[in-house]
Backbone as JSON Lines, residues from 0, in Angstrom:
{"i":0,"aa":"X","n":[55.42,-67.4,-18.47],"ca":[54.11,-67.74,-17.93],"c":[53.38,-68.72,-18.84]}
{"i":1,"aa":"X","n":[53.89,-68.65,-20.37],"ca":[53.08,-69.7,-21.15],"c":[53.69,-70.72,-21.59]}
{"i":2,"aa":"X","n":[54.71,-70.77,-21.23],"ca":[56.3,-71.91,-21.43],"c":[55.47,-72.86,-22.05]}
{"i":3,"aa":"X","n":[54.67,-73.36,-21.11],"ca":[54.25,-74.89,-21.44],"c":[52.93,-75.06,-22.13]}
{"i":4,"aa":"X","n":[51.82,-74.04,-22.46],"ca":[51.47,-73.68,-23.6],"c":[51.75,-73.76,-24.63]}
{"i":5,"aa":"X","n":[53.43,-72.89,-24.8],"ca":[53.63,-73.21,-26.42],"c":[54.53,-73.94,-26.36]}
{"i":6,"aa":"X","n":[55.15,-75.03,-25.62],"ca":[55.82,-76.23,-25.77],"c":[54.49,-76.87,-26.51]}
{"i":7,"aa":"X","n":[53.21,-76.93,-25.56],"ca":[52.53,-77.79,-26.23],"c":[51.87,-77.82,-27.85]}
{"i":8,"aa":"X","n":[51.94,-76.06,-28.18],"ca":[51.63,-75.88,-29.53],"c":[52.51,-76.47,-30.16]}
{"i":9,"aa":"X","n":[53.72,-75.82,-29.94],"ca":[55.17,-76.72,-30.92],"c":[55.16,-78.07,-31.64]}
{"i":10,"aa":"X","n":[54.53,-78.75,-30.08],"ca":[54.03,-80.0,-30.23],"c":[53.03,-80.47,-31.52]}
{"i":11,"aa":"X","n":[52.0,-79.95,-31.12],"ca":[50.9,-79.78,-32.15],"c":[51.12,-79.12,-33.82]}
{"i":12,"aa":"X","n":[52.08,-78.13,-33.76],"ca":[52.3,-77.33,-34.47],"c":[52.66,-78.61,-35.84]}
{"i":13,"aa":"X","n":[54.03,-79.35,-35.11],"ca":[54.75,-80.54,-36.34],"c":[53.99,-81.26,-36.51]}
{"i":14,"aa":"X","n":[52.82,-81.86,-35.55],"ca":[51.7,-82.56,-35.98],"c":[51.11,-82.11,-37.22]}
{"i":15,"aa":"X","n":[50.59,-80.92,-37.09],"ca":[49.75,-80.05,-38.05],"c":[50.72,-80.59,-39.03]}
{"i":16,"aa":"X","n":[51.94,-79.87,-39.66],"ca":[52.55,-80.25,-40.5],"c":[52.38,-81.55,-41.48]}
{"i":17,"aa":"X","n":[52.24,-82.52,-40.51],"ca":[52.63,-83.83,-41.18],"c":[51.27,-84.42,-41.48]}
{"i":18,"aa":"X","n":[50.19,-84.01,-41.05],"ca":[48.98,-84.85,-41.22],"c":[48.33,-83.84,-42.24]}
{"i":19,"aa":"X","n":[48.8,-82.38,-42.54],"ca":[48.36,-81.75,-43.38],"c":[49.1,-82.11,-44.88]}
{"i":20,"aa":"X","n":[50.13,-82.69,-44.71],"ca":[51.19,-83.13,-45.74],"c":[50.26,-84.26,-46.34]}
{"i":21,"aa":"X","n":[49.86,-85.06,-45.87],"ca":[49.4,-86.11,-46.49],"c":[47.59,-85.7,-46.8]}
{"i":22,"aa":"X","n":[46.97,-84.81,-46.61],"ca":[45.49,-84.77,-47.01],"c":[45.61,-84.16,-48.55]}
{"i":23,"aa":"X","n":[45.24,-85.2,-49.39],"ca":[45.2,-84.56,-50.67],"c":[44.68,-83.46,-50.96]}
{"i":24,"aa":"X","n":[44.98,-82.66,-52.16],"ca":[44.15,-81.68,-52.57],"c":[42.91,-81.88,-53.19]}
{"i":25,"aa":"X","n":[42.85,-82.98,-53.45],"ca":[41.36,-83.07,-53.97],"c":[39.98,-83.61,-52.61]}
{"i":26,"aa":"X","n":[40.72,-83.15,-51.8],"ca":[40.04,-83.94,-50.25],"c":[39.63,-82.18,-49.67]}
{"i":27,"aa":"X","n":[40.06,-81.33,-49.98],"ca":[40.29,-80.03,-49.14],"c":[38.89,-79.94,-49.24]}
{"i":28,"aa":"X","n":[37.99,-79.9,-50.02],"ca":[37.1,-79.43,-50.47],"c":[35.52,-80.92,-50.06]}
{"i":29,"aa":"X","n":[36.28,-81.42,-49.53],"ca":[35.24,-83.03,-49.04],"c":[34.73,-82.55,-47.75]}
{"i":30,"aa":"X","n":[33.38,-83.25,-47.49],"ca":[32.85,-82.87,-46.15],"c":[33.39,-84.08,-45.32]}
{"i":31,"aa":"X","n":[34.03,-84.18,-44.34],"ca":[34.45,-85.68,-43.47],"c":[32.94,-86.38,-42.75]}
{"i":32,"aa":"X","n":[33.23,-87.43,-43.08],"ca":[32.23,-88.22,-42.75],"c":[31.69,-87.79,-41.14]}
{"i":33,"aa":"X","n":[32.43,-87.9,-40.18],"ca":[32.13,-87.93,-39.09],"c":[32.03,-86.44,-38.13]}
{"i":34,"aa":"X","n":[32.54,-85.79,-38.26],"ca":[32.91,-84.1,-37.67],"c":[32.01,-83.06,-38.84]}
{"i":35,"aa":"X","n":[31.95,-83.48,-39.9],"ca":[31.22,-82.58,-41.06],"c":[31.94,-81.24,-41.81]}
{"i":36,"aa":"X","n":[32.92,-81.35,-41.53],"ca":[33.6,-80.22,-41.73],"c":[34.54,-80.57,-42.81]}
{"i":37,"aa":"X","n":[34.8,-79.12,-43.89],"ca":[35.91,-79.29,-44.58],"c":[37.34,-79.35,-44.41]}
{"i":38,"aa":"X","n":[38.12,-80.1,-44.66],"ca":[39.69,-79.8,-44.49],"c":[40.22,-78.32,-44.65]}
{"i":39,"aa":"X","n":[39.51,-77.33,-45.95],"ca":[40.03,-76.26,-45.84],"c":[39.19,-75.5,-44.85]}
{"i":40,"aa":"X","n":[38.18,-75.72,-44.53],"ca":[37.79,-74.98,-43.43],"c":[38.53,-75.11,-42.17]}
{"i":41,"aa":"X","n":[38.59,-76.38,-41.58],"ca":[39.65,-76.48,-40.53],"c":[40.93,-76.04,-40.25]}
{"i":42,"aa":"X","n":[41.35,-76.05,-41.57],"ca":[42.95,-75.36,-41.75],"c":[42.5,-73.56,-41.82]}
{"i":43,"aa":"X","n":[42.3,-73.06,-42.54],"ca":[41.36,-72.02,-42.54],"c":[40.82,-71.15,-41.13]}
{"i":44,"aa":"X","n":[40.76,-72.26,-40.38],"ca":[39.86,-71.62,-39.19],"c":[41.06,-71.69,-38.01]}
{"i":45,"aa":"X","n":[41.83,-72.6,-38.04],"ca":[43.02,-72.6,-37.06],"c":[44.0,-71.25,-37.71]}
{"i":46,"aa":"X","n":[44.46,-70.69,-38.76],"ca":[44.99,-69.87,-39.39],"c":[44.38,-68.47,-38.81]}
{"i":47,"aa":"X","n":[42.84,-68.44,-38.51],"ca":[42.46,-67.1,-38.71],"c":[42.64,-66.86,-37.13]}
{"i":48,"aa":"X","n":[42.22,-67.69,-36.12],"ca":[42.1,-68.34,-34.5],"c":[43.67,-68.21,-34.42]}
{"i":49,"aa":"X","n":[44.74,-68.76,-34.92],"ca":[45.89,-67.82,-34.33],"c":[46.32,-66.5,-34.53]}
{"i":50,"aa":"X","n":[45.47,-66.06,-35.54],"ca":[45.98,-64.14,-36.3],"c":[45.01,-63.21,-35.04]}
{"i":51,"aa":"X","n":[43.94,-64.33,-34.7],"ca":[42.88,-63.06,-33.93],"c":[43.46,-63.54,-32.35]}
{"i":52,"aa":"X","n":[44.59,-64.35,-31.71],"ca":[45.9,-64.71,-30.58],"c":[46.31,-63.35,-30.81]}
{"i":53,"aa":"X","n":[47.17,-63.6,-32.31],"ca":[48.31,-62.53,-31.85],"c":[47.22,-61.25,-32.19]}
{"i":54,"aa":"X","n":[46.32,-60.73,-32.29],"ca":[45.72,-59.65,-32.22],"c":[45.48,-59.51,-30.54]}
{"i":55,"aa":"X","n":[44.94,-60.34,-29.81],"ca":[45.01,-60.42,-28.8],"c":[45.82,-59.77,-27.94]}
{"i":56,"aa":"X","n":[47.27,-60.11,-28.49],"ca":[48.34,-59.64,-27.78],"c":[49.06,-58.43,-28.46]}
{"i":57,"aa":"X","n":[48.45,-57.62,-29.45],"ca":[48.43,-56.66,-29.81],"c":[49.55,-56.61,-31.42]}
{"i":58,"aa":"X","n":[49.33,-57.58,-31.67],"ca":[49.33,-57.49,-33.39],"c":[47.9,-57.65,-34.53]}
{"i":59,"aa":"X","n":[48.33,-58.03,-35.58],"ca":[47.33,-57.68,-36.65],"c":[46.76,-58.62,-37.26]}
{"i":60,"aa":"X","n":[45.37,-58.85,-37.98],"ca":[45.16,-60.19,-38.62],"c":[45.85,-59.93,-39.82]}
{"i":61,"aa":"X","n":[46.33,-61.11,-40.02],"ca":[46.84,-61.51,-41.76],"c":[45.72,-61.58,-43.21]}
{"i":62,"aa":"X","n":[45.03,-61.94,-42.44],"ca":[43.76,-62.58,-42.82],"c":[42.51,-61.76,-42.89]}
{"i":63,"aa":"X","n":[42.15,-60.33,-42.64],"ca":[40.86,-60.47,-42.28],"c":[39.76,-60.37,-42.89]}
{"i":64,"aa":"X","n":[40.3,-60.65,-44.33],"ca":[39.1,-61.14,-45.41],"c":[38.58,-62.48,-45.32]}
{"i":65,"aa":"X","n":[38.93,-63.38,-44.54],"ca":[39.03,-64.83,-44.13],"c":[37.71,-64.69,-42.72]}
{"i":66,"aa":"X","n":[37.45,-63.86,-42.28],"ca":[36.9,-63.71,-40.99],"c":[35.19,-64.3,-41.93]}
{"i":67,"aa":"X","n":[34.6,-63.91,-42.67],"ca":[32.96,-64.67,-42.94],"c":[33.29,-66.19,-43.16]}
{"i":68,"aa":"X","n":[34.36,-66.66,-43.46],"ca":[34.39,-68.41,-43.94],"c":[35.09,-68.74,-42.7]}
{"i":69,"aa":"X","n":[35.9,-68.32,-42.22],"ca":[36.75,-69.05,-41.06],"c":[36.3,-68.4,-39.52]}
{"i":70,"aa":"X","n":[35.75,-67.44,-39.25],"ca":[35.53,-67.24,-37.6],"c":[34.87,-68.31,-37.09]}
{"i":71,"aa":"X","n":[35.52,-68.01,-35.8],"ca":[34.18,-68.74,-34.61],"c":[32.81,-68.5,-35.01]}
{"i":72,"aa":"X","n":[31.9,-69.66,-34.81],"ca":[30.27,-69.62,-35.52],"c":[30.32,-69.47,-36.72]}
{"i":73,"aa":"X","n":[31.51,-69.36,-38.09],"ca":[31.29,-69.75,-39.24],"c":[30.34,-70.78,-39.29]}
{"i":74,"aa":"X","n":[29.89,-70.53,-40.99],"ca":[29.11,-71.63,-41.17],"c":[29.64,-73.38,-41.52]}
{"i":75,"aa":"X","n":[30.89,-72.9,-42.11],"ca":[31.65,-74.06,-42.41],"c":[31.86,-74.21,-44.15]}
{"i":76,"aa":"X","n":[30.86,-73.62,-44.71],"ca":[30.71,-73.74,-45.99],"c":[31.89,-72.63,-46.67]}
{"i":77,"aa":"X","n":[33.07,-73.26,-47.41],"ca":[33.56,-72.88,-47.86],"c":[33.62,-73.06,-49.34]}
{"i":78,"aa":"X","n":[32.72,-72.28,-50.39],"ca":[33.22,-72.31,-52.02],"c":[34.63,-73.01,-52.59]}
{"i":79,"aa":"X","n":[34.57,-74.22,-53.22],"ca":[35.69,-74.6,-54.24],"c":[35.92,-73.89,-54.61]}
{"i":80,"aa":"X","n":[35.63,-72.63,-55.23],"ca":[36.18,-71.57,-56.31],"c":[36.93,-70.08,-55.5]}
{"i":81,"aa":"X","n":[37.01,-70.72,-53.97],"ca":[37.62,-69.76,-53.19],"c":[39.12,-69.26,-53.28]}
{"i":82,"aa":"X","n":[39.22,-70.21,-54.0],"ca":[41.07,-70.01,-54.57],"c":[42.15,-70.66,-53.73]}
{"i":83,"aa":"X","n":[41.4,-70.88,-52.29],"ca":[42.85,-71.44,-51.61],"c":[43.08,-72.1,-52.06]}
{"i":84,"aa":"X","n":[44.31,-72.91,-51.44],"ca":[45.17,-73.95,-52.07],"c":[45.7,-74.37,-50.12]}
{"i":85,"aa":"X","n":[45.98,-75.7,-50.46],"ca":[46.35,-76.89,-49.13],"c":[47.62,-75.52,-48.61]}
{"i":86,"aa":"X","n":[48.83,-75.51,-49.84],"ca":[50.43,-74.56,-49.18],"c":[49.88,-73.37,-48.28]}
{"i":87,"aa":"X","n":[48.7,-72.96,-49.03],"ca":[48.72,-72.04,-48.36],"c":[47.87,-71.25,-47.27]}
{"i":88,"aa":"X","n":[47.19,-72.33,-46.69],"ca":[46.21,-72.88,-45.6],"c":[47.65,-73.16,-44.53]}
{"i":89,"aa":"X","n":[48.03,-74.02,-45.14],"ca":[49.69,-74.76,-44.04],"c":[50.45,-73.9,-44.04]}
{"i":90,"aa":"X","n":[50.68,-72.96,-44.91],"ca":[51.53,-71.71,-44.59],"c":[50.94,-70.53,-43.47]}
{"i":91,"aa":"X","n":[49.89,-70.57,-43.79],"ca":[49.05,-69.3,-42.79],"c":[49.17,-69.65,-41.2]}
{"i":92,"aa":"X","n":[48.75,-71.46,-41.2],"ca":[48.84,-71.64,-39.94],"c":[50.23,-71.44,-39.54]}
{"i":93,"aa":"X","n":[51.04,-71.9,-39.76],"ca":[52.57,-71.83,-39.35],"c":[52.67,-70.26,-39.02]}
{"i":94,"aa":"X","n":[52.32,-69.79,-39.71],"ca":[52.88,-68.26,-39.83],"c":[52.04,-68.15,-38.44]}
{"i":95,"aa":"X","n":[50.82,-68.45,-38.62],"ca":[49.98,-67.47,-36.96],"c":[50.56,-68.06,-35.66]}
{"i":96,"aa":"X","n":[50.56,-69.53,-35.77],"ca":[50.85,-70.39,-34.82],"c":[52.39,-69.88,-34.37]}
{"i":97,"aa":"X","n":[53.13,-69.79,-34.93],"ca":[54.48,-69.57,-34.96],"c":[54.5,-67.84,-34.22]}
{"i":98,"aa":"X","n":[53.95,-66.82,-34.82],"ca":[53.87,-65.11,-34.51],"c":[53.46,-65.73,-32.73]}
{"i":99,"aa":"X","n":[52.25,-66.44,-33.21],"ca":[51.8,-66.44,-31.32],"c":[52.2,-66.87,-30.6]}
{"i":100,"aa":"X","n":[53.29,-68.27,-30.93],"ca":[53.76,-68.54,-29.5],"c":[55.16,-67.74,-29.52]}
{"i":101,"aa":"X","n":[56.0,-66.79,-30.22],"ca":[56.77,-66.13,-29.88],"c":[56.29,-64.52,-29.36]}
{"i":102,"aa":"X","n":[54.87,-64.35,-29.5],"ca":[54.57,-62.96,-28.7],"c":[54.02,-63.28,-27.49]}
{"i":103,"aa":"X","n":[53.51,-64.72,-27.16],"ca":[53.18,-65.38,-26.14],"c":[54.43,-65.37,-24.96]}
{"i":104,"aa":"X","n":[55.84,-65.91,-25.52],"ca":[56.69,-65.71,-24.28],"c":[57.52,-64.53,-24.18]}
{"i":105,"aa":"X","n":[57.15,-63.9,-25.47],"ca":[58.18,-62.0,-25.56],"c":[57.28,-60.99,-25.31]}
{"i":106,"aa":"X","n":[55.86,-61.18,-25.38],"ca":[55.25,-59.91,-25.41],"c":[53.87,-59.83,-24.22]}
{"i":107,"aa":"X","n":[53.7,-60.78,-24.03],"ca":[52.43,-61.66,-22.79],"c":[52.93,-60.92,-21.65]}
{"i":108,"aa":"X","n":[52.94,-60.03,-21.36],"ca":[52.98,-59.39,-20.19],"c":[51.81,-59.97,-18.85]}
{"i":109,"aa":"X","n":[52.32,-60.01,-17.53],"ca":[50.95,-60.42,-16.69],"c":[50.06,-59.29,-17.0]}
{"i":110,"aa":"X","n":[50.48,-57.92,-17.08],"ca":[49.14,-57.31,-17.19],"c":[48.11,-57.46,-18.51]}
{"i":111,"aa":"X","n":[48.62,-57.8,-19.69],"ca":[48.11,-58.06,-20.69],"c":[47.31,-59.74,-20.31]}
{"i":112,"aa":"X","n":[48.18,-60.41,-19.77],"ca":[46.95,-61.73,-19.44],"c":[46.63,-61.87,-18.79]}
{"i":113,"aa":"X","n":[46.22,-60.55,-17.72],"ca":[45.01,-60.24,-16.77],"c":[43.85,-60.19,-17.3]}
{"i":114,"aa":"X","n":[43.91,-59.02,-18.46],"ca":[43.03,-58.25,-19.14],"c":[41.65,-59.0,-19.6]}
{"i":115,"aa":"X","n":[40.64,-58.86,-19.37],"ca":[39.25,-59.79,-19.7],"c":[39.82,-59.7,-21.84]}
{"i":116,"aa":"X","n":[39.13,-60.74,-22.06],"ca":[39.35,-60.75,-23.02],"c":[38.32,-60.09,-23.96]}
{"i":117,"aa":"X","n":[37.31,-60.11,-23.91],"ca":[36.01,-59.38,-24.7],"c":[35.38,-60.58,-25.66]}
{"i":118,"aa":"X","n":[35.39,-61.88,-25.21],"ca":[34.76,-62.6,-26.96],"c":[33.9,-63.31,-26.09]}
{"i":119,"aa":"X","n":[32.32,-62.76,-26.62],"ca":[31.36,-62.87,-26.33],"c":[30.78,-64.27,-26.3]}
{"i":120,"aa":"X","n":[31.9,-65.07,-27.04],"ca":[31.62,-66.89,-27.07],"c":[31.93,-67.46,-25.83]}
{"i":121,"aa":"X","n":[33.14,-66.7,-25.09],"ca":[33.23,-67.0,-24.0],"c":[32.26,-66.88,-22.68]}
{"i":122,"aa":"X","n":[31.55,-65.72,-22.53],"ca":[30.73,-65.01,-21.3],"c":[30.03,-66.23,-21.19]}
{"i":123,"aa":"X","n":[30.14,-66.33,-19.22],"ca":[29.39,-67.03,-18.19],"c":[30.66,-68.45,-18.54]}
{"i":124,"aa":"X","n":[31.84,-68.45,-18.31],"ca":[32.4,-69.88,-18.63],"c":[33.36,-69.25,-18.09]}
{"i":125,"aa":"X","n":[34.45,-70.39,-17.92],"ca":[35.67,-70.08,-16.45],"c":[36.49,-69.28,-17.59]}
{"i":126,"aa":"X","n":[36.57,-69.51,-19.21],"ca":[37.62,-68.5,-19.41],"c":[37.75,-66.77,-19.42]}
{"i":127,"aa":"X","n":[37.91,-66.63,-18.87],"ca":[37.69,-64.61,-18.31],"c":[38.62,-63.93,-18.94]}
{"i":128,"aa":"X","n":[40.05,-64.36,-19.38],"ca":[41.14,-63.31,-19.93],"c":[42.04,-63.86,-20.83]}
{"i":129,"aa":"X","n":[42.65,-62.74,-21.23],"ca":[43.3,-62.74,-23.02],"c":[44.35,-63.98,-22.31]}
{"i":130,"aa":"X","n":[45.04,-63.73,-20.8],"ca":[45.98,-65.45,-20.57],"c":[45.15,-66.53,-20.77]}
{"i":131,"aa":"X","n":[43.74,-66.76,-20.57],"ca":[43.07,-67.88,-20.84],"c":[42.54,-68.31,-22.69]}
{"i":132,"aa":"X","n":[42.73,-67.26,-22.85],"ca":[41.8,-66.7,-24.43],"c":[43.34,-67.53,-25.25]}
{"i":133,"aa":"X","n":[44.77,-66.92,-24.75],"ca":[46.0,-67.68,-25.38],"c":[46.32,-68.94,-24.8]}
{"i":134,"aa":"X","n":[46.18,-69.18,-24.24],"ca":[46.27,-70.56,-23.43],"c":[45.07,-71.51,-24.5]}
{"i":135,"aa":"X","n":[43.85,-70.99,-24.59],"ca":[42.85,-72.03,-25.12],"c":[43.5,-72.37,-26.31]}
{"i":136,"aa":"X","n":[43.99,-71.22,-27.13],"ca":[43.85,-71.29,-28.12],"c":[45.54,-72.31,-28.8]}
{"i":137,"aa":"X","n":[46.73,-72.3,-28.2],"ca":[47.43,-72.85,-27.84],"c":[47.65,-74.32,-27.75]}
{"i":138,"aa":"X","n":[46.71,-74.84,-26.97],"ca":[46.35,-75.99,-26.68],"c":[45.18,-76.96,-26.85]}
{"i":139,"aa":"X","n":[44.14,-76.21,-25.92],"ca":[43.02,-77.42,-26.15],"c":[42.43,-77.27,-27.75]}
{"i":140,"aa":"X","n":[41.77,-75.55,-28.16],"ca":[41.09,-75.36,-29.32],"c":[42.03,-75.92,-30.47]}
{"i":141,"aa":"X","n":[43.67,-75.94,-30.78],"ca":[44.53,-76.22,-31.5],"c":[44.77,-78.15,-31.89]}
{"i":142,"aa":"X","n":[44.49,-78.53,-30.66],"ca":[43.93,-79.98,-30.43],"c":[43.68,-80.66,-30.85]}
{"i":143,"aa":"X","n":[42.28,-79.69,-30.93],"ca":[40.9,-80.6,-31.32],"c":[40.55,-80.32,-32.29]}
{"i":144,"aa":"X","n":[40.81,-79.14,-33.56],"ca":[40.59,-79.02,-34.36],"c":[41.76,-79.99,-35.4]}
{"i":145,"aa":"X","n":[42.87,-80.11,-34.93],"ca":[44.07,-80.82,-35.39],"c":[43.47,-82.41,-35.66]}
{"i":146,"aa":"X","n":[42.53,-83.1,-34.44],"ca":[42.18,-84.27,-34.32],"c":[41.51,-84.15,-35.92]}
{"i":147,"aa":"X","n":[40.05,-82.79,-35.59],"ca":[39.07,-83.33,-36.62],"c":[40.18,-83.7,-38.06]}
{"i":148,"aa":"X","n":[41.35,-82.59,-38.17],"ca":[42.08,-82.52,-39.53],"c":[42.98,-84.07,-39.7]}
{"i":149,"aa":"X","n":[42.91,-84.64,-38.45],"ca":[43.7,-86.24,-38.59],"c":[42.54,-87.0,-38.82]}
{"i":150,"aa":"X","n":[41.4,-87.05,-38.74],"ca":[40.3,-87.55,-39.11],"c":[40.4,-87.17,-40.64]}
{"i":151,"aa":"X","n":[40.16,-86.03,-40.96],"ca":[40.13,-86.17,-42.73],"c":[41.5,-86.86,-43.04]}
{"i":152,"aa":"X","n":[42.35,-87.06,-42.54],"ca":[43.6,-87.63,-43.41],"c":[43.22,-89.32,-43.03]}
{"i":153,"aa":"X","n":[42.94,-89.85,-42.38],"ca":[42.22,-91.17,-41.52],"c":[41.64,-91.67,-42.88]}
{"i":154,"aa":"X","n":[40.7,-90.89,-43.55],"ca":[39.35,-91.0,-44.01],"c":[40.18,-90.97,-45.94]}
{"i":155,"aa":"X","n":[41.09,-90.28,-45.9],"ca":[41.64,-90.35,-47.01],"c":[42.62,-91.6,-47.2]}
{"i":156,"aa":"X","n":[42.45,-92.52,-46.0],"ca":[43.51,-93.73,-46.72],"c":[44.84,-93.87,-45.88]}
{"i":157,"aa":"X","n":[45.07,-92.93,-45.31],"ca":[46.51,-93.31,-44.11],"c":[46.32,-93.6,-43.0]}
{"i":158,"aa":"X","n":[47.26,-94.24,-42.51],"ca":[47.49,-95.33,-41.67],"c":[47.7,-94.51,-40.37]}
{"i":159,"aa":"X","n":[47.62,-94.17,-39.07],"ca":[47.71,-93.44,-38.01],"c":[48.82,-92.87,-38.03]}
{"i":160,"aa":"X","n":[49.66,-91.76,-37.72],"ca":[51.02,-91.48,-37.3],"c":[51.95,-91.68,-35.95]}
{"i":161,"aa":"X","n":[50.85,-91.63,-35.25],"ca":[51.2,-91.88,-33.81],"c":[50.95,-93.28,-33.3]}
């Protein structure tokens, strides 16, 4: 049912990879000119947004000391002295991105992506259930946060990839 969902993460997924490969470490911690956001926040926030997927579909966060700097409606402000590091921002995502689109086509039952989803960011908007809640998160939210993170690499000096 999500075939083409996580074809499209996959997609996105090696993107992530390669545009996260090139944002220096001394950039993680820069506000981007245009979107305002940190590189480790972005990486950070796609990491925690696939752990609270596969919670969705009834696994666990990796993360959930990460939930005050990285949730939905974070502030964005993430401390230099927070300890991450770029590997392991790019490791987290892989790891969530990766758990979700294999519980997405092994464990996504229709009745499970019937189920209303409960995230209160959503109410009064067409997305209604945990299939829409994995689907967003999959594709469009994975996206567009990927864009802002090709924007900080843009902004650091490289040349487009695509």
């Amino acid at each position: 049912m999500l075939t083409s969902a996580v074809a499209i993460n996959q997609f996105q997924l090696a993107g992530f990879q390669k545009i996260a490969a090139d944002i220096p470490d001394a950039a993680l911690y820069q506000v981007a000119a245009g979107h305002q956001h940190l590189p480790v926040w972005v990486m950070g926030h796609l990491a925690l947004t696939g752990e609270m997927g596969v919670q969705a579909l009834g696994g666990t966060l990796q993360h959930p000391e990460w939930m005050p700097l990285f949730a939905p409606g974070s502030s964005g402000d993430v401390p230099a002295d927070s300890g991450l590091t770029k590997q392991t921002l790019v490791d987290a995502v892989t790891t969530a991105y990766t758990q979700l689109q294999k519980m997405a086509l092994e464990d996504a039952t229709p009745e499970i992506l019937a189920q209303p989803h409960g995230v209160g960011l959503f109410d009064g908007t067409p997305i209604n259930t945990v299939g829409d809640i994995i689907t967003l998160l999959l594709t469009n939210h994975f996206g567009f946060h990927l864009a802002q993170l090709s924007s900080c690499r843009r902004e650091a000096g490289f040349a487009p990839l695509f």
